[in-house]
N, C-alpha and C positions, 0 to 999 in steps of 0.2 A: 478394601485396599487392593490395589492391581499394582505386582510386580512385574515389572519387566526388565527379565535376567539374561546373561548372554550376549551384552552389547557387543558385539565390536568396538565401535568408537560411539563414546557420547559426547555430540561435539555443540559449542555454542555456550560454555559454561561462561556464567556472566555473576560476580558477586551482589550482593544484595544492596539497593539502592544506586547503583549504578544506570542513568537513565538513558546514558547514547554514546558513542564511540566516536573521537575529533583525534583528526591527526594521526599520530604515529598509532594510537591506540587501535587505530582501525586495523592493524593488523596481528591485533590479537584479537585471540579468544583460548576460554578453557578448551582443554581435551581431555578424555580418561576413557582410556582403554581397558579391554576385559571388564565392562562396567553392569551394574542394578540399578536401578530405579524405581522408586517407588510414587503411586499416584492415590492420593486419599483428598474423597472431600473436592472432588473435579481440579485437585494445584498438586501440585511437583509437592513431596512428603519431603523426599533424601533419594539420596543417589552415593554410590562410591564403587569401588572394586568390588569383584565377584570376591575374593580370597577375602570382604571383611565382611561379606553380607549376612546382614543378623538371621539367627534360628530363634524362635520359638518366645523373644521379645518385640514392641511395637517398634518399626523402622525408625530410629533416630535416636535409641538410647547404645549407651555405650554394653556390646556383651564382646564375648570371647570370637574370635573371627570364625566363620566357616562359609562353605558353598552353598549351602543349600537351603532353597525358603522354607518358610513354615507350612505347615498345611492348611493356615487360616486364613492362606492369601490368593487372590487368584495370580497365577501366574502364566505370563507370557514369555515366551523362550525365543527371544531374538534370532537365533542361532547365528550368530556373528555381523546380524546387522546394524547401519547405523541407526543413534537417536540425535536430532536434530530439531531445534522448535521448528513450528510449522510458520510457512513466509507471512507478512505481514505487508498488504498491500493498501498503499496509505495516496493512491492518486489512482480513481477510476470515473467513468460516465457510462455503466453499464444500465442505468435503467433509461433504452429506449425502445421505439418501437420499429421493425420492418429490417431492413436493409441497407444497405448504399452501395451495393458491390457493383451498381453501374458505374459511381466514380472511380469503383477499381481501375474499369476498362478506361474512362477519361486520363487516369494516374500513367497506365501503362501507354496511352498514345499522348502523354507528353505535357499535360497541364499537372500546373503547380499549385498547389492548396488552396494559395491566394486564389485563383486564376479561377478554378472551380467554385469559390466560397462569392466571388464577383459576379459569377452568370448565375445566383438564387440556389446554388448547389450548398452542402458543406452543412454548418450547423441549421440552415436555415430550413434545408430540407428535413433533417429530425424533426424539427420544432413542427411541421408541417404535418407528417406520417404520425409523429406523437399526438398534433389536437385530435386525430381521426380513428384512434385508437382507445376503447373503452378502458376504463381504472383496471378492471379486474383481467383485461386481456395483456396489458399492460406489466400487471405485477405476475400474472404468467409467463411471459416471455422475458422477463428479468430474472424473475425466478431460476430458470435453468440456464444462465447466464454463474450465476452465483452460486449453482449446486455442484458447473463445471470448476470451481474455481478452486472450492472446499474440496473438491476430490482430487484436484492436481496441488493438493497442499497448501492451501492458502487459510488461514485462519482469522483473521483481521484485516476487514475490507473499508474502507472509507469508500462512500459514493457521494456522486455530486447530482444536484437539478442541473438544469440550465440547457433544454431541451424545451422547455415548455414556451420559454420569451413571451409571455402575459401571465398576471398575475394567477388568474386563474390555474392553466397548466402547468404554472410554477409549483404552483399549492399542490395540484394533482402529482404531480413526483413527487413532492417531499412527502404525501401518505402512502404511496407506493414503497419509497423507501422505510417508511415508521414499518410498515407490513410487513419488510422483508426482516427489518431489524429483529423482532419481535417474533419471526419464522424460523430462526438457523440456529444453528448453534456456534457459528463463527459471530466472532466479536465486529459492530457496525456502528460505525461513525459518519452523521449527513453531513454535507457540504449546500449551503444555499448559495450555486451558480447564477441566480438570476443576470448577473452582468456574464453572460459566454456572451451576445450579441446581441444588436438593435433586432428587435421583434418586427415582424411586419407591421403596417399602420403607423409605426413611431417617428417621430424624427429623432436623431440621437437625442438632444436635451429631453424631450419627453421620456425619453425611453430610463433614461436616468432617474428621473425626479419617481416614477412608477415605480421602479425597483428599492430609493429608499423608502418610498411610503409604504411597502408591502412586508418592510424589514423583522415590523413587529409580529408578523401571524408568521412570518416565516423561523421566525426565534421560536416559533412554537413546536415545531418539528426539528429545527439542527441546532450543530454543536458548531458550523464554521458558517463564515461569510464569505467567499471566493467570488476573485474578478477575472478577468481576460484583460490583463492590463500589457497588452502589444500594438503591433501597429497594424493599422486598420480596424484596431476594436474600440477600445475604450483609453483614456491617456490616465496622465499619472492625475491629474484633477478630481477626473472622475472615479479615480479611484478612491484617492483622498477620501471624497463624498461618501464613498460606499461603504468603503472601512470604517469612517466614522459613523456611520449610521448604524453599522451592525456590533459595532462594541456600545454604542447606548442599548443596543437589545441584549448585549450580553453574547453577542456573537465572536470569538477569536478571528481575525484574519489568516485565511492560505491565500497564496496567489497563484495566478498564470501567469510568466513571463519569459518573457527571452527565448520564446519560439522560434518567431516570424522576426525581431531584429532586438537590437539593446534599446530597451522599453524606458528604463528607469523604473521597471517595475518590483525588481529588486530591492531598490534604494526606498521605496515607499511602504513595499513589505515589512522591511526590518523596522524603519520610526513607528509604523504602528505595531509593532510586537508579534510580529504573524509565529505562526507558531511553526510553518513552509513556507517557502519559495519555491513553485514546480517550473518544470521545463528546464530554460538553462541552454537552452544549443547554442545560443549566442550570447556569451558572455564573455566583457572584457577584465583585466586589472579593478578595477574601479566595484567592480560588482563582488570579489574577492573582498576585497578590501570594507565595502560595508557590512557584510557577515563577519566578520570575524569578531571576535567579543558579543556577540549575539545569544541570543536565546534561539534562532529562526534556523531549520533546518533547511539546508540545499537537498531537494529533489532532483534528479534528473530521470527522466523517460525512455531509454534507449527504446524501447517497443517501437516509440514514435518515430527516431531517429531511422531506424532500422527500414520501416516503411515507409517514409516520405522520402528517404535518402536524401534527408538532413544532417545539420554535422551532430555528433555525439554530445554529451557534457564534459567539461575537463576537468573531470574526475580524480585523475590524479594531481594534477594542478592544484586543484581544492585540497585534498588532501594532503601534500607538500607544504601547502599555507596554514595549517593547523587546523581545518574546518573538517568537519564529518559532513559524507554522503549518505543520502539515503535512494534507494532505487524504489520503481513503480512502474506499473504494469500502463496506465495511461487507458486503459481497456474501454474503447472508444468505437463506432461503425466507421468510421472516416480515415482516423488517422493512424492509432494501433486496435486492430481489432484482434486483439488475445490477453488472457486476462493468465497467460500463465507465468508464475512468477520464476518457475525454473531458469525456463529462457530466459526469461529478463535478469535471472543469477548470468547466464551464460552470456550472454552479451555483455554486462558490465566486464566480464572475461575478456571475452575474443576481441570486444569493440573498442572496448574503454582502457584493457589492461591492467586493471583491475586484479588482484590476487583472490583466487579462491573465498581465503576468510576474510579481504574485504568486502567482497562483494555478497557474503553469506550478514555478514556485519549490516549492510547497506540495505537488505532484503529483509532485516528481522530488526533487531532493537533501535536499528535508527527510523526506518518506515515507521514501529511500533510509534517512536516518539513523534515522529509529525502526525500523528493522528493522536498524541496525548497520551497511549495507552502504554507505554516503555514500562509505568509499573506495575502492569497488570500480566503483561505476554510480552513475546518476544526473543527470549532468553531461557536456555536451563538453569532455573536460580530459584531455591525450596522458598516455596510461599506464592508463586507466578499457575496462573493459570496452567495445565497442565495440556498446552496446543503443540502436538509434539509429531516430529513425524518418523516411522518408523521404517527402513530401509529392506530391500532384500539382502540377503547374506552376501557380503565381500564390496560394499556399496563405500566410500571413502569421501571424503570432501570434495578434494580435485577431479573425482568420477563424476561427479554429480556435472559441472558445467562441461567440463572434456566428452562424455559421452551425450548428452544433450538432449535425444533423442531417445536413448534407448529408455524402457519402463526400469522404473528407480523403485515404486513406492511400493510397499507391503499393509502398513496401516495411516492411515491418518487417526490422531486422537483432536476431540478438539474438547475443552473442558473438560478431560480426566476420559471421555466417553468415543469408542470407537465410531469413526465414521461410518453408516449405514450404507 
């Protein structure tokens, strides 16, 4: 067992079976200050105040209150800093291969996504630098994509394909990603993107009809089917199609939508039960309106926002309508290229206006939940995985996005076990 005594604030307490935060709830969360916690067995044991922390019985039975642990525990001495779960990052495309920082320079003299993604730039070029890229140099250069992410606090990562746009390089990401799954100690959820874009060689109708026939060996490797259902990618038909095809393999729907304009990809998300909706920058009335009573969590991407100098999501708007937010890192070569979810706490802040503990909310049990995992991680709640992250002394909720930059983190735990 590992004690860790001393909290300052243990913050992100979330009761048991509770899967995701809508509405006004978003602006709660437990707090306990002067606190202990205990980790047995890689999950959250117990937690309470220093003044009841048990001596000399196993954490969780009822003894007489005192300060001090037993000497059969290891013990870690916070010395007044925060515990918080570790982020949960439920929208990424970090296994690709090379670069794009020359559309940085195209971004900064003035072209627009579209405008780049039209002259053979954008996803097309990934797709490109990825066929020409070996498996194993591949799962290298994702690798420490994914080792930065675990160390700036990230403990549940969902990753997508959709870099490869043929069958073949499709398959080759999703065993890249089984690799990485099966490498970390952070919790990994796959996403089969084959619909990001028409592959070269294709005409659009081909390129569709490939992607559902491939559905079933791709069900062999993920847990989502995801499209790019905006404009200039794929419409709501072809989404239709795709979605349908990946729930006969047993695949759940996420979506991409409301990037680039109001898609109706939202509207198609929710009839087939997605379990997300990502993006969100443009979104009207009408797209509120069909989440609500939903199952389907609203993603939004500030990362992306923030870099294309695109509009934000209305964040708050949602949440005013009784809907929960979830945020995501979008961790991408193109569009957001940083996979840190701090920031992306701190922008739901400064961008979106966002409160502290919604946007700590938005980062943790709601992310967890669009990737499925809400009862596994995400929250301090005895029986959850114990992915927790431990602060330097005098570290606070509202420090964490207010100071933004400055170094926050003292441990990362991720399943009961210190980050190496």
């Amino acid at each position: 067992m590992i004690l860790i005594k001393n909290i300052g604030e243990l913050v992100g307490i979330v009761p048991a079976g509770v899967l995701r935060k809508q509405g006004a709830e978003m602006a709660e969360t437990g707090v306990l200050r002067d606190a202990w916690l205990a980790i047995e067995d890689g999950k959250i044991k117990a937690f309470g105040k220093m003044a009841d922390l048990p001596v000399g019985k196993p954490v969780g039975e009822p003894v007489e209150p005192t300060g001090i642990p037993g000497p059969d525990r290891e013990s870690i001495d916070a010395q007044g800093g925060m515990v918080l779960p570790a982020f949960c990052d439920s929208h990424t495309h970090i296994v690709y291969a090379g670069s794009r920082d020359g559309e940085f320079l195209d971004k900064i003299n003035g072209l627009s996504y579209e405008e780049i993604a039209a002259r053979g730039g954008g996803i097309l070029n990934s797709s490109d630098l990825l066929h020409e890229t070996s498996e194993d140099e591949l799962y290298e250069q994702s690798m420490a994509r994914v080792r930065e992410m675990m160390g700036k606090g990230t403990g549940a990562i969902e990753i997508k394909s959709g870099y490869g746009l043929n069958p073949a390089d499709e398959l080759k990401m999703l065993r890249v990603i089984r690799r990485i799954k099966e490498s970390v100690p952070a919790l990994v959820r796959v996403t089969f993107l084959g619909a990001h874009a028409v592959g070269r060689g294709y005409t659009h109708e081909e390129y569709v009809q490939a992607m559902v026939d491939m559905m079933p060996q791709a069900a062999e490797y993920a847990d989502f089917v995801d499209v790019f259902c905006d404009e200039g990618f794929f419409t709501v038909e072809d989404t239709d199609r795709l979605l349908a095809a990946g729930a006969a393999c047993g695949l759940r729907p996420k979506i991409h939508a409301n990037e680039l304009a109001v898609s109706g990809g939202v509207q198609v998300g929710v009839r087939h039960g997605a379990l997300s909706v990502d993006h969100l920058e443009r979104t009207g009335d009408a797209e509120i309106e069909a989440l609500q009573g939903s199952e389907t969590m609203p993603t939004m991407l500030p990362g992306s926002s923030f870099f294309l100098g695109i509009p934000f999501g209305r964040a708050k708007e949602f949440i005013g309508a009784g809907l929960g937010v979830a945020l995501a890192s979008d961790y991408n070569p193109g569009s957001s290229p940083s996979g840190d979810m701090r920031f992306v706490m701190a922008l739901g802040c400064i961008r979106m206006r966002l409160t502290p503990v919604q946007a700590l909310n938005a980062c943790t049990l709601n992310s967890a939940y669009a990737m499925g995992l809400s009862d596994i991680t995400g929250s301090i709640t005895p029986g959850k995985r114990a992915d927790l992250l431990l602060t330097r002394p005098g570290w606070t909720l509202t420090k964490l996005p207010y100071l933004y930059q400055t170094p926050f983190l003292r441990t990362v735990f991720l399943g009961g076990q210190p980050l190496e």
